[in-house]
N, C-alpha and C positions, 0 to 999 in steps of 0.2 A: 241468467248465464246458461247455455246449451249443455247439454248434459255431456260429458267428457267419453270418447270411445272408450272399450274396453280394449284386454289385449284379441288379440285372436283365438279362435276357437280350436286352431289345433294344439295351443300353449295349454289349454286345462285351466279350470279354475274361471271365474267370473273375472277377475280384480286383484292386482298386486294388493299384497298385506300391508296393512298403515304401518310406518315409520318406528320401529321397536320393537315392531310384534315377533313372534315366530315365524318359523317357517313351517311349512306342511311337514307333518309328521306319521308317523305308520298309523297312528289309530286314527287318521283322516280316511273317507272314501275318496279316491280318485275320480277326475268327473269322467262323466261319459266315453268313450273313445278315447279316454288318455291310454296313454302307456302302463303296464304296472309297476309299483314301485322297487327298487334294488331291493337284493337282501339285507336284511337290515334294518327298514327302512328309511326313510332321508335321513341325512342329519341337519340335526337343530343347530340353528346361530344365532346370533345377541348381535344385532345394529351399534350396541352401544362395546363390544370387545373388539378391544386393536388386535391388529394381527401379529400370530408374533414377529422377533424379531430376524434378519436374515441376517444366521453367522457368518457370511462371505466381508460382512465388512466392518469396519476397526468398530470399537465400541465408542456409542454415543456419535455414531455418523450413518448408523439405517435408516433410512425414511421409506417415503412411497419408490417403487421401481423406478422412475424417472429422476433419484435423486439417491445415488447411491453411495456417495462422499459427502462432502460439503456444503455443497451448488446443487440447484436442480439444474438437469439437463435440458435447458431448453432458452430461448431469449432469457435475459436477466433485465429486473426492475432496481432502482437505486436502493430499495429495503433488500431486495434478495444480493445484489453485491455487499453490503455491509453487515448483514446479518453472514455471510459467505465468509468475509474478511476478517469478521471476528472470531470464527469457528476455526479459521486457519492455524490462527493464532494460538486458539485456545487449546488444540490437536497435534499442535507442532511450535509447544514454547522454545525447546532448545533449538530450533530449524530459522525461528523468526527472532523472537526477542532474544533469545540466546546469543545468536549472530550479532546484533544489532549492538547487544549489551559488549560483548567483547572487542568490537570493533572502536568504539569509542572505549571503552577503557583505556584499552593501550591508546591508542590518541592522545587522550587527556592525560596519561601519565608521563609524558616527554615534557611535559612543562611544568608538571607536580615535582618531579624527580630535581630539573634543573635548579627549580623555585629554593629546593630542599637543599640541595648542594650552595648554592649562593647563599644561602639565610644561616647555612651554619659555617660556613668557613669566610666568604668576605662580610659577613655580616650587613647585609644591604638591607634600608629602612625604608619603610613606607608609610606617609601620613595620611590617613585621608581625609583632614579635614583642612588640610593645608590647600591654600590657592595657585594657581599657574604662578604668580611672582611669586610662593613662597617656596616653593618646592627645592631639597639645597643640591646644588650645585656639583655636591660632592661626586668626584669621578667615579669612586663604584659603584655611590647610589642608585646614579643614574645609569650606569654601564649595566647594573643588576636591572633594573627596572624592564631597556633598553631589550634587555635579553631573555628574563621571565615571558614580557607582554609576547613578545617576538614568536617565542617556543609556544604562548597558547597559539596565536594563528599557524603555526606549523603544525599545531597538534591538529587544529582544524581541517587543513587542507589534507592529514592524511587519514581523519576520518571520513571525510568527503570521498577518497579514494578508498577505502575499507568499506565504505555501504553500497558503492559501485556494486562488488562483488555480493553482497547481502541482498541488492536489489535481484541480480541473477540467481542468486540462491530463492532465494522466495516465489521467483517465477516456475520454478521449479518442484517447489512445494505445493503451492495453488493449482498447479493440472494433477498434478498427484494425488493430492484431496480430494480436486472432482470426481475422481473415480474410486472415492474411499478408500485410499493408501495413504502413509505417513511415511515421513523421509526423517530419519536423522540429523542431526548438525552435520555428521560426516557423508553421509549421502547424498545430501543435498550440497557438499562442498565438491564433492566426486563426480555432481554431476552437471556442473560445470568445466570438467576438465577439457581441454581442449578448445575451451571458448575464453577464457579467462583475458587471454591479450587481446583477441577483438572486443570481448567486451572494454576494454582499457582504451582502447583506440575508437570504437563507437562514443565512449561518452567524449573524450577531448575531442573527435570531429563536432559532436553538434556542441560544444563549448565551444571551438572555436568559430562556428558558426555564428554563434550567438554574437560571441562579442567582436567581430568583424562588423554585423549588423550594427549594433548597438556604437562599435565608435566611428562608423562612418556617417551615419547619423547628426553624433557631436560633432565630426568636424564641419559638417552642413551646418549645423547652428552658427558653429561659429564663424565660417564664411556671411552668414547672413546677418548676425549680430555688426560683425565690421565692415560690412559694404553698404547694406541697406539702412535707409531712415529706420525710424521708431515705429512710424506707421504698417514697415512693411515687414519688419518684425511680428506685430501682435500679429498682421497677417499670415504671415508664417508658423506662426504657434496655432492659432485657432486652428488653420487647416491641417500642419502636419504631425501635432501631436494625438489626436483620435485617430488618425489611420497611422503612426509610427506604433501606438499602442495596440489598436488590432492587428496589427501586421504580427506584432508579438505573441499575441494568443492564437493567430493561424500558425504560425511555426510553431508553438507550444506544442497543438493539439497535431497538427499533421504530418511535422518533423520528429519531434522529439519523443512524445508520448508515447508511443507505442512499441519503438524500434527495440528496444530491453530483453523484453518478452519474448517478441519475435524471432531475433537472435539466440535467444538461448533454448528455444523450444521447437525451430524448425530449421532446416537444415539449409541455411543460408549464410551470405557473408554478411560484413556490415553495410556494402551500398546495397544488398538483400533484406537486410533486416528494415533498411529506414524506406525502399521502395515497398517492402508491405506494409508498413506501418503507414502511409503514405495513403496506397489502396482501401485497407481498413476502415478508414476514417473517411472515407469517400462520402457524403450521402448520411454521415452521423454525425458532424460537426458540431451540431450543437447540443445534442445529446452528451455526448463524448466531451466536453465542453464543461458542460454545465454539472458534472458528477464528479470532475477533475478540478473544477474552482470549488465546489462545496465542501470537499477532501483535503485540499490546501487549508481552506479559513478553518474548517471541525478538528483538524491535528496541529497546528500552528495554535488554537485558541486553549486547545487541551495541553501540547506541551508546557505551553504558558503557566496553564495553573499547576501544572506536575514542579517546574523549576520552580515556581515564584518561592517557594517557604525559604528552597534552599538557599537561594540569592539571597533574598532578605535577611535570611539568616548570615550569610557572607560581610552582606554590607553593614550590617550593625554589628557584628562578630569585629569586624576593622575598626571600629570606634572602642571598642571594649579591651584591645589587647595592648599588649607593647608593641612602639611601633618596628620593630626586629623581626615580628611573627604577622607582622599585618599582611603583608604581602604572599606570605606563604597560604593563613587562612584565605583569603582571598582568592588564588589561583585554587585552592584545594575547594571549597564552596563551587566556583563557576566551574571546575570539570564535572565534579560527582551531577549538577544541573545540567549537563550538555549530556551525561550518563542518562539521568533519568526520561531525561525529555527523549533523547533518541530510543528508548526501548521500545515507547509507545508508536512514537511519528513516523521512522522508517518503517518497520514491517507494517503498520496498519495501511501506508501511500503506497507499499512495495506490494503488496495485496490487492487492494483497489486496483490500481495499474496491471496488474494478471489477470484480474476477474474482469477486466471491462475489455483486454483481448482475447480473452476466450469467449466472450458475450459476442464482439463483433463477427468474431469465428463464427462461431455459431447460427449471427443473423443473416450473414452473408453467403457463408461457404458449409450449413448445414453441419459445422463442425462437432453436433450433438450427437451425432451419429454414432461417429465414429471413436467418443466418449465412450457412448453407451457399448460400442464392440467393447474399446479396451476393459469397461468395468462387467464384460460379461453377459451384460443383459440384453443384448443382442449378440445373433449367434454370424 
């Protein structure tokens, strides 16, 4: 192996110190034509001592200068958004999960409350081990049933609309983290103001997008189901459900994905927000893709195991009681489970989803930069 240069001869010294060592210190001779040394002379340092830490940011969020929140400032890899996403979390419980938790409570309490009111004054029963023909007939029972199940999907639908705003809340928390700042529940609710109804109107556009797509779709099947043979059926399915189905995940990642964020964090409207989210995603598709479907299956698999005790607790709990409180245990089981699961699922996707457009920010429009002004360390 060739012998390795040394440094230069006007640097001093033969050879940088092995890995550990010291540094030059005053009862060293300096070599030849160096410089002399300060008064004082040098000071000594340890290869193996961290530096301290810099009080400019929250605690438990210093790192190296190019990571002075959260996030390092700079491209983001699928460890460093999830390791990002968890830190958000962990720095800002009442900003993400707090949100998240309150939003489905009340949700889930519109059917808990009704549940409550029907089971102690009409007295409505529920069997569950009874079958579709045995189930009775009786008009409150049913009328109660009718209107419990009713009130959960209402309660649904308006936590669906409550994480709306949680998901803008959290977009909000995630840039603020990146530059080592913590937002509040109320600050992070503040700071949203003024976007609040575009955000409301952004998501029912790409909803109605969706399912505009989606049942134009079916009524094509079903033109083809009653005009066409059999043959020209399977032909029809083979060919148009893999590209009905990518067409789906193109709109996912180019339409829908992004536009949240965008909106709530740069100063655009809604057909603003989904033409940069649009942009964004130019040229990352399957990057952007493939960290978005990993996200889906890791929080959908983990909600899972977070509900499942309580379910099962629910549904053998319904086997165990009179059937007068069945129904009530039952609604009360499956909210506290749509509780538990939403703490983790929303802010950990509403996270991800921030951290992967401040990543494309960044890979695209240098948006690390101007990170690094706001958190100070460029001047």
């Amino acid at each position: 192996m060739p012998e390795q240069p040394g440094p230069p001869a006007e640097w001093g010294g033969s050879a940088f110190p092995p890995p550990g060592a010291s540094g030059p210190r005053e009862s060293q001779a300096p070599a030849p034509g160096a410089p002399p040394p300060p008064p004082g002379g040098y000071p000594s340092y340890d290869a193996h001592q961290p530096p301290p830490p810099d009080p400019r940011w929250a605690a438990g969020m210093h790192g190296a200068v190019h990571k002075p929140g959260a996030m390092a400032l700079r491209p983001l890899g699928l460890g460093d958004i999830y390791d990002a996403a968890f830190r958000i979390i962990r720095f800002n419980p009442k900003a993400t999960v707090g949100s998240a938790v309150l939003v489905a409570a009340v949700a889930m309490a519109v059917p808990l409350l009704l549940t409550a009111v029907l089971t102690f004054t009409v007295g409505i029963t529920y069997d569950a081990t009874a079958s579709t023909t045995e189930i009775s007939t009786d008009t409150a029972d049913l009328a109660g049933l009718v209107a419990s199940f009713g009130a959960l999907a209402f309660g649904s639908v308006l936590q669906a609309i409550g994480l709306i705003f949680v998901t803008g809340m959290v977009a909000h928390v995630a840039a603020a983290a990146a530059i080592g700042k913590r937002l509040s529940l109320g600050q992070a609710w503040a700071a949203t103001a003024g976007k609040r109804w575009r955000l409301v109107g952004l998501s029912l556009l790409l909803g109605l997008l969706l399912t505009v797509a989606v049942t134009v779709y079916v009524v094509l099947w079903v033109v083809v189901v009653l005009a066409a043979p059999a043959v020209g059926v399977v032909v029809w399915g083979i060919l148009t459900v893999p590209a009905f189905v990518a067409g789906l995940w193109w709109f996912w990642i180019r339409v829908y994905y992004l536009p949240v964020p965008a909106l709530m964090l740069e100063d655009v409207g809604i057909r603003g927000a989904i033409g940069r989210g649009y942009r964004l995603t130019s040229r990352q598709f399957w990057r952007t893709f493939g960290i978005a479907l990993l996200t889906v299956v890791l929080v959908n698999v983990a909600g899972g195991i977070l509900s499942f005790p309580i379910s099962l607790v629910g549904q053998l709990g319904v086997l165990a009681v009179d059937e007068s409180n069945a129904l009530l245990l039952l609604i009360a089981t499956q909210g506290l489970a749509t509780v538990v699961s939403t703490a983790f699922v929303a802010p950990f996707t509403a996270a991800v989803t921030s951290l992967q457009y401040l990543d494309a920010r960044m890979r695209k429009e240098a948006y690390d930069v101007d990170l690094m002004r706001q958190a100070g360390v460029l001047e």
